[in-house]
N, C-alpha and C positions, 0 to 999 in steps of 0.2 A: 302538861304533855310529858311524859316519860323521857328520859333521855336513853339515849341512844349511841350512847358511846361504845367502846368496846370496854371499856373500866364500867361502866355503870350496866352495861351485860352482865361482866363477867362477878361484880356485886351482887347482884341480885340473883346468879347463878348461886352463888355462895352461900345466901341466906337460906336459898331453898334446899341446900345440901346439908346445912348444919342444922336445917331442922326435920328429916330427913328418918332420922334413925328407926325411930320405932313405926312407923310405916314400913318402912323396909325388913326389916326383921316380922314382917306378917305377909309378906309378897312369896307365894310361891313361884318359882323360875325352874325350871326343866329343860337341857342343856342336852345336846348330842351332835355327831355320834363320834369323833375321830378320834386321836392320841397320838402322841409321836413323843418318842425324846428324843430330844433337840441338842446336837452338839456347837457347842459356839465356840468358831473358829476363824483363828487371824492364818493368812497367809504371809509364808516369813519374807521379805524384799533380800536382804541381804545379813549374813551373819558375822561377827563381829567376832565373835569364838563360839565355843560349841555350850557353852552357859548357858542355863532354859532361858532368860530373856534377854541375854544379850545380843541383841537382832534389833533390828528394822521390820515391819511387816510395811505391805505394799498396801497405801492410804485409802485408792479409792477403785471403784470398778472399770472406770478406764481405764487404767494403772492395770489393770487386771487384765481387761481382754488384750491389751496390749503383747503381753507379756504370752499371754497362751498364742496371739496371732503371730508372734514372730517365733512360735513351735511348730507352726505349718510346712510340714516338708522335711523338718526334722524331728526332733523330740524333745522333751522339758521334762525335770524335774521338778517337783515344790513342796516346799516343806508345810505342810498343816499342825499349826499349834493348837492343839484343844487346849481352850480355857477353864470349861466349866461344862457337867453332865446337867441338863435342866427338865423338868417335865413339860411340854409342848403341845403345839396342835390346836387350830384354831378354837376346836369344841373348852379344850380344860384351860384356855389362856382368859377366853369369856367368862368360861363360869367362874374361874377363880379369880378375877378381876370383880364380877358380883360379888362372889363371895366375902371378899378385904373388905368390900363394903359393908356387909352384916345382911345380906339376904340369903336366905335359906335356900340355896339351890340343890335341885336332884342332878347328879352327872351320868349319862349313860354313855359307854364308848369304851373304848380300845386301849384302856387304863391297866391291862391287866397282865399279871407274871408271865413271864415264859413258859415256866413249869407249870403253871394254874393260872389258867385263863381267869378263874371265878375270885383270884386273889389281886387286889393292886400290887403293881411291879414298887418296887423299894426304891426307885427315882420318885413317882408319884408320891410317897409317902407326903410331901408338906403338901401336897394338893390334895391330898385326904384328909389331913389334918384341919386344913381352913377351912374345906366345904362344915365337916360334921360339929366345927368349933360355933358358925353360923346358924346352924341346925339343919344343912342338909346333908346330903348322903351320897357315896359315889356307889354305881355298878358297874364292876368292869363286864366286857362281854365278849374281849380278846385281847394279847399280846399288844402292845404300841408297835406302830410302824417306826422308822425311825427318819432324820433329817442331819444332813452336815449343815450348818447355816454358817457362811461364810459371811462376816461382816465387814464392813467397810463404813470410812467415814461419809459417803453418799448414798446409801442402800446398803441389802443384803440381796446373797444368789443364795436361795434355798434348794439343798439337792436333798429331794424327796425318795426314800426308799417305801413306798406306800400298800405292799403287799398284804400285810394283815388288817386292815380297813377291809378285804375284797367278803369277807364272811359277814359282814354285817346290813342285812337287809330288813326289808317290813316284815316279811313273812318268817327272819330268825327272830325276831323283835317278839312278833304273836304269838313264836312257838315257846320262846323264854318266859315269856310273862303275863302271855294272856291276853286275850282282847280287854274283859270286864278291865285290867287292869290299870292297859295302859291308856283306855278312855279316861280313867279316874286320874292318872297321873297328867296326861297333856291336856286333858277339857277343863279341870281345876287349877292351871298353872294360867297367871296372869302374862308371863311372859314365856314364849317357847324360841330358844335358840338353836337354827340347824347351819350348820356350817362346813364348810370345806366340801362340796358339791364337786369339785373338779376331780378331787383325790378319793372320792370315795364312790367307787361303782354303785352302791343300791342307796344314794343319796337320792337319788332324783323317783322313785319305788318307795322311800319312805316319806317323801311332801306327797305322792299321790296314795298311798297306802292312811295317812294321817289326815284326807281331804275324803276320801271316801269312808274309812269307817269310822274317826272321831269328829274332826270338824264337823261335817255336812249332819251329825247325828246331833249335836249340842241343841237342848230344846229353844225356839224361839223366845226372847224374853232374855236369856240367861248371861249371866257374862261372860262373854268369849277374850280368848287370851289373843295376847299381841304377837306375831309371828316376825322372829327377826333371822335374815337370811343373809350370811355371805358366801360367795361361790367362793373364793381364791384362786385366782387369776386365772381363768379361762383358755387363755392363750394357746394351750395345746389342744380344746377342744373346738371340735367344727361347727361353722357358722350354725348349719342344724342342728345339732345338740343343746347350743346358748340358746336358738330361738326356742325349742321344745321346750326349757326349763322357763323361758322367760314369759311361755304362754300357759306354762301350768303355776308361776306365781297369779296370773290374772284372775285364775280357777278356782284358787285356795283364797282370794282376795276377795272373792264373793259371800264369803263366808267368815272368816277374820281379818284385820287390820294385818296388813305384812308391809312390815319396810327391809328396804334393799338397802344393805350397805356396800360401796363402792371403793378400791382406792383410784386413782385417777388414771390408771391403765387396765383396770377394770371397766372404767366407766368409757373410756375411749371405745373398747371394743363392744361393747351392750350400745353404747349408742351409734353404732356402724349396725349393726345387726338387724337393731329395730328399725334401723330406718330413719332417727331422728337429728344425725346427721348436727346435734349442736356445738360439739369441743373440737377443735382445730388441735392442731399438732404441739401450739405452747397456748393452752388459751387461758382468758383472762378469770383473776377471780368472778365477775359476776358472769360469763358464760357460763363457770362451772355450776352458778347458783338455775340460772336458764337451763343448763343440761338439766337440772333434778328436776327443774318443772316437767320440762319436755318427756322425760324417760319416765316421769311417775304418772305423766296423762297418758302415755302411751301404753304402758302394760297395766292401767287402771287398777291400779296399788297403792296404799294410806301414806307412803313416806318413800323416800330417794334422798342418800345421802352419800356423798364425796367426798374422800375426806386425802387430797395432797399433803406431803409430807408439813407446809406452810400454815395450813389451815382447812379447814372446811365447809362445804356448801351442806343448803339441805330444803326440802319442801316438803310440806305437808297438803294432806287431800283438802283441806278447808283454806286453801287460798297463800298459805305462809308461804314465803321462803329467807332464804339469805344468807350470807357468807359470813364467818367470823375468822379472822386473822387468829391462828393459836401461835405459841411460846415455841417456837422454832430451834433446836438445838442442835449447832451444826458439827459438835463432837459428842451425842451420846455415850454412855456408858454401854448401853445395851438399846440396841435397836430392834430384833427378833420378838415378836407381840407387842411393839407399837401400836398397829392395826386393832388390832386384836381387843388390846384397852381401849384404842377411842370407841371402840363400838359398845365395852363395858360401858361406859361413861356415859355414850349417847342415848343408850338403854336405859337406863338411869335418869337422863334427863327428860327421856318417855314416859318411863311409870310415874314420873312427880307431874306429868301433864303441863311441863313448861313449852311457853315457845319456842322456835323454832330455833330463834340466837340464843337462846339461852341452850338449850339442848345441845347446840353446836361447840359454845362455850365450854360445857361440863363435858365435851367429849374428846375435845382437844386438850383442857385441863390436866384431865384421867393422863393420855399419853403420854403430855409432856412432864411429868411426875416420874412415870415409870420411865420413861429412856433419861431422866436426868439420876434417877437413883436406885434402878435396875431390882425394882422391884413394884409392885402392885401399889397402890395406896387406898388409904384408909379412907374413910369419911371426912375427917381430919385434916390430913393429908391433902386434901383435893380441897376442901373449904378454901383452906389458907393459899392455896395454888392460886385459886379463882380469885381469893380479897388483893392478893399482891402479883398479880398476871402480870407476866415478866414478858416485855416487849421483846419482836422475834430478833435472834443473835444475828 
């Protein structure tokens, strides 16, 4: 009988990632459509002289609304420290999260100069550099939108300036490049990632533009690619909206394997929406593992995965599920693409065809690597993560 611990998960996650490589380096993945540069930014609490760091910034986002809610009625000042300019956006956090790993991903999205749309902006520069070090390729197809991302030692508030995403739809996609083309690019990709659905107006125009003339076209017999979807936080969108998208994933799922990735105030509101009604307002880990049942027999789709800041739930259509407790870090380095890697990871744990806890494993591994050392990891990297899985802080 297998053990079942979470050491002996996160083991045999390990094995199958250090044996890994040259599989992956033969997986093509095709990636779209956002881009954002990302400013990562402390707000200052109080300052001590006018020295760049000698300050206090204010720890956490209670601490925060606090401090704006006792500006009500009158006004506030706050000092914004940018730390660091980074390239961003769900779509390049994914791919280049694959990428460190050694798969050949294509990037399409909103990578691209100011001056020259058709040129990467010079923040992207190392996110061009890894895609085409792995063997794949970026195309830009507009300007990046941009983000403040304010961090905190319990979250971040992402303030999204997302204006140049609005030019990118199915029909600029056909007109760029062609239908023949980009059958051949998405119908031959084993894994296709579309993300940030909430920020991107013709996001929801390119899963139904990509179910009508490439999926629904892939000859019977053939290998069809795996479809991985995050919205990013819904919240501003209306219950009709979420249900529209959540019933053209059932659409596209008739036709290829689509998992839904979640974070856990994503997955609160999809599961109000549809109806399934399973996560309460602090619920427990195995509800969250019951939410993925419930929402992935609900919108009759291959995978539903949740992933709290703690750890992550997850089910699959063949009966799997389950919860793995991840490496918990309660002072990151860098918080901004947490998410963003566990879905690297969990993808990852996909294409290698592991179960469910192990998938869950290598996907919380991935993030708590990147927020411990604020940046991607390797193959490597994430092995040793999983052989020596550091109990949560």
């Amino acid at each position: 009988m297998p053990d079942t611990t979470r050491q002996a998960i996160a083991a045999a996650a390990a094995a199958a990632v250090s044996a890994s490589a040259a599989r992956l380096s033969a997986t093509p993945i095709v990636v779209g459509c956002d881009g954002f540069i990302d400013a990562i930014i402390h707000i200052v609490d109080q300052r001590r002289s006018m020295a760049d760091d000698d300050c206090t910034y204010i720890d956490t986002i209670e601490a925060f609304g606090r401090r704006v809610s006792a500006a009500a009625g009158k006004s506030t000042n706050m000092e914004m420290v940018v730390r660091e300019e980074r390239f961003g956006g769900n779509g390049p956090l994914l791919a280049g999260g694959l990428a460190q790993f050694g798969a050949p991903v294509r990037y399409i999205g909103c990578v691209g100069s100011d001056d020259d749309a058709r040129r990467p902006h010079v923040v992207f520069a190392p996110f061009v550099e890894r895609l085409t070090k792995a063997g794949g390729s970026v195309t830009p197809l507009a300007p990046p939108a941009r983000t403040d991302a304010l961090e905190f030692s319990d979250g971040k508030l992402m303030m999204g300036k997302p204006a140049n995403l609005d030019s990118v739809t199915w029909d600029r996609l056909k007109e760029d490049f062609g239908l023949p083309a980009l059958k051949q690019a998405f119908g031959n990709a084993e894994l296709i990632g579309l993300v940030n659905w909430v920020m991107m107006r013709g996001a929801q125009g390119i899963w139904q533009g990509l179910v009508d003339d490439v999926l629904s076209a892939i000859p019977a017999g053939s290998p069809r690619p795996r479809v991985f979807i995050d919205l990013c936080d819904p919240a501003k969108r209306t219950d009709a909206d979420v249900a529209s998208a959540m019933a053209l994933l059932g659409v596209m799922a008739r036709h290829v394997p689509v998992t839904l990735g979640l974070n856990l105030s994503e997955a609160q509101r999809i599961d109000q929406v549809v109806g399934t009604k399973a996560i309460g307002e602090k619920p427990t880990d195995d509800q969250l593992r019951q939410a993925c049942v419930a929402i992935r027999a609900k919108l009759g789709i291959d995978c539903v995965v949740i992933h709290p800041r703690h750890g992550a739930a997850g089910a699959f259509a063949d009966g799997q599920s389950a919860w793995f407790t991840g490496p918990l870090v309660r002072h990151p380095k860098l918080s901004t693409g947490a998410g963003d890697h566990f879905n690297a990871g969990f993808c990852l744990g996909q294409l290698l065809g592991l179960p469910v806890e192990q998938a869950l494993a290598v996907g919380t591994a991935t993030s708590g690597a990147y927020v411990r050392d604020a940046m991607s990891p390797t193959l490597d990297r994430l092995a040793a993560m999983l052989r020596d899985m550091p109990a949560p802080e």
